[in-house]
N, C-alpha and C positions, 0 to 999 in steps of 0.2 A: 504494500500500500504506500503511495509516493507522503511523503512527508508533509505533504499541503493538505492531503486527505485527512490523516491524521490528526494536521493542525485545527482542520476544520471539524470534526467530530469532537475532538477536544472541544472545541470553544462552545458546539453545541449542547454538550454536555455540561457542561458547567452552568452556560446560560440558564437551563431548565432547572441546574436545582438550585441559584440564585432566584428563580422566581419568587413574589409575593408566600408567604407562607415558612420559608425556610430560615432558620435562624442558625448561622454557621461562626463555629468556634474562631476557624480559621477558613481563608475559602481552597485551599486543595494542599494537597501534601503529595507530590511528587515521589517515589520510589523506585530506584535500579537497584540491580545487585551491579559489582564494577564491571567495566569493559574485561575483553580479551587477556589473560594476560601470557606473558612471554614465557615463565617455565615455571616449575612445580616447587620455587624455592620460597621460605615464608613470606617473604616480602617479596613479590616480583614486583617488575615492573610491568608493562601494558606493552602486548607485541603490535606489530604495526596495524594489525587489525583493530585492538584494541583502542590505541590510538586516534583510527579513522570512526570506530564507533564514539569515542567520547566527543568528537565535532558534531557526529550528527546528532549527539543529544545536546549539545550548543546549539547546535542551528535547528531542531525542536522546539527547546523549551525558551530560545533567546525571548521572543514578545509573550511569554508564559505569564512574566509578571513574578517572578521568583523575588522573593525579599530575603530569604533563609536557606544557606546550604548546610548540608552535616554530611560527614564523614568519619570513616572508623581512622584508626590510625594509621593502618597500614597504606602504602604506596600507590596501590592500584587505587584504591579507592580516590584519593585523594588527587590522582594525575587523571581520574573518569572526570572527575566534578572541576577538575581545572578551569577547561575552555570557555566554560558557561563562567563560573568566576569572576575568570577575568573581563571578560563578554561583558558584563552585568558590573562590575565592579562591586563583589561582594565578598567578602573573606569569609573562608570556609570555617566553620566551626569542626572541631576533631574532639571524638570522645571516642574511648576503649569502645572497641566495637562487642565484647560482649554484653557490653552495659545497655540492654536495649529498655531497662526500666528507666533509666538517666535520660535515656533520648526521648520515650514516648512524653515522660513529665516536660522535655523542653519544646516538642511540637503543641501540648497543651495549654500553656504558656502562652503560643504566640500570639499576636492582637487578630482583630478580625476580618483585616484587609491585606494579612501574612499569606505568602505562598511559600514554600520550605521543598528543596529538594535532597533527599535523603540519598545517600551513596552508601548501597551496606553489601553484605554478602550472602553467596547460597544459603546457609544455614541462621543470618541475622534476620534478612527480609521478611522469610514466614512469621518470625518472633516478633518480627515491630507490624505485620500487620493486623494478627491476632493482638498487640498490646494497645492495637487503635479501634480494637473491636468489629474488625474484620469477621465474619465467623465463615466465608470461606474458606476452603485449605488452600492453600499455596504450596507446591512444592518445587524447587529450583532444580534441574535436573545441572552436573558439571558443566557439562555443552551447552546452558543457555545462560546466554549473555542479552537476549534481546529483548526482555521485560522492562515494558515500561507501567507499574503502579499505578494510579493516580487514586488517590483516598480525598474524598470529599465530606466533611465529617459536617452531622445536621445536630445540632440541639436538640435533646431531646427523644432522639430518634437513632437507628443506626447507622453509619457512613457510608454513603454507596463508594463502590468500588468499580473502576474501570481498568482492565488488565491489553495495554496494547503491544505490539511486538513494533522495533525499530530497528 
C-alpha cells in the first residue's frame, strides 16, 4: 500500500474518533518495534534495510503531528526513531526498554493535543500494548519489522487500535 494511502487512512481514522463525543487522553500513540537490524549482537546496529525503513517511517509519520518520541536504550531502536527526530526536531526520550510500566505511566501523562511515537521491541511492543489496554494479542514474529501500531486511546472507553504494515 503506497504510503499516501496509508497516510490517508490514517488521517481518516483519527478524524472519526476525534468526532463530537470522544474524549481522548492523548490523541494517538504511534508504535514500531525497531527497523532491520544488521546482526545478532546485543546492540546492533540497523543494516541498510533497516536504515531505509527508518526514512520511510520519517516520511510516514513527518505531518503525523508527533510531539513525543520514546525509545529503549538500545541502538537500533534509537537510530529507527532518528530520522523523524531530527525531521521534527524532537529529542528522543530513552528508558530501559524493559521498563514498559515506566513508559505506559509517561504516554498517560501526556497532554491532550500529544502525539508520542514509541520505538520498542519484538517482545516490548505486545507488553506496552496490553499496558495501554489493548486487549488484542499482538504477536511480533523475528522477520517482522513492518508494524506500524497506532493506539488511539478514548476516555472512558477502550482504545481502538489500528495495526498497519510499512
Amino acid at each position: 500500500m503506497p504510503s499516501v494511502t496509508r497516510a490517508a487512512l490514517l488521517a481518516i481514522f483519527i478524524l472519526q474518533l476525534l468526532a463530537p463525543g470522544f474524549a481522548l487522553a492523548q490523541e494517538a500513540i504511534y508504535v514500531v518495534r525497531h527497523a532491520e537490524r544488521l546482526d545478532q549482537s546485543a546492540d546492533s546496529l540497523l543494516s541498510p534495510e533497516g536504515v531505509a525503513r527508518s526514512q520511510k517511517l520519517r516520511d510516514l509519520l513527518r505531518e503525523a503531528g508527533v510531539t513525543h518520541i520514546f525509545t529503549s536504550e538500545l541502538r537500533r531502536t534509537i537510530d529507527t526513531a532518528k530520522p523523524l527526530a531530527e525531521a521534527l526536531k524532537v529529542t528522543p526520550q530513552t528508558l530501559p526498554g524493559a521498563d514498559v510500566a515506566t513508559l505506559a505511566s509517561r504516554l498517560a501523562s501526556l497532554g491532550a493535543r500529544d502525539r508520542a511515537l514509541v520505538v520498542g521491541h519484538s517482545n516490548t511492543v505486545p507488553q506496552l500494548l496490553r499496558a495501554l489496554k489493548i486487549d488484542t494479542a499482538v504477536i511480533i514474529n523475528d522477520s517482522d519489522y513492518d508494524n506500524l501500531f497506532i493506539v488511539v486511546p478514548v476516555k472512558e472507553s477502550a482504545p481502538s487500535l489500528l495495526r498497519l504494515k510499512f
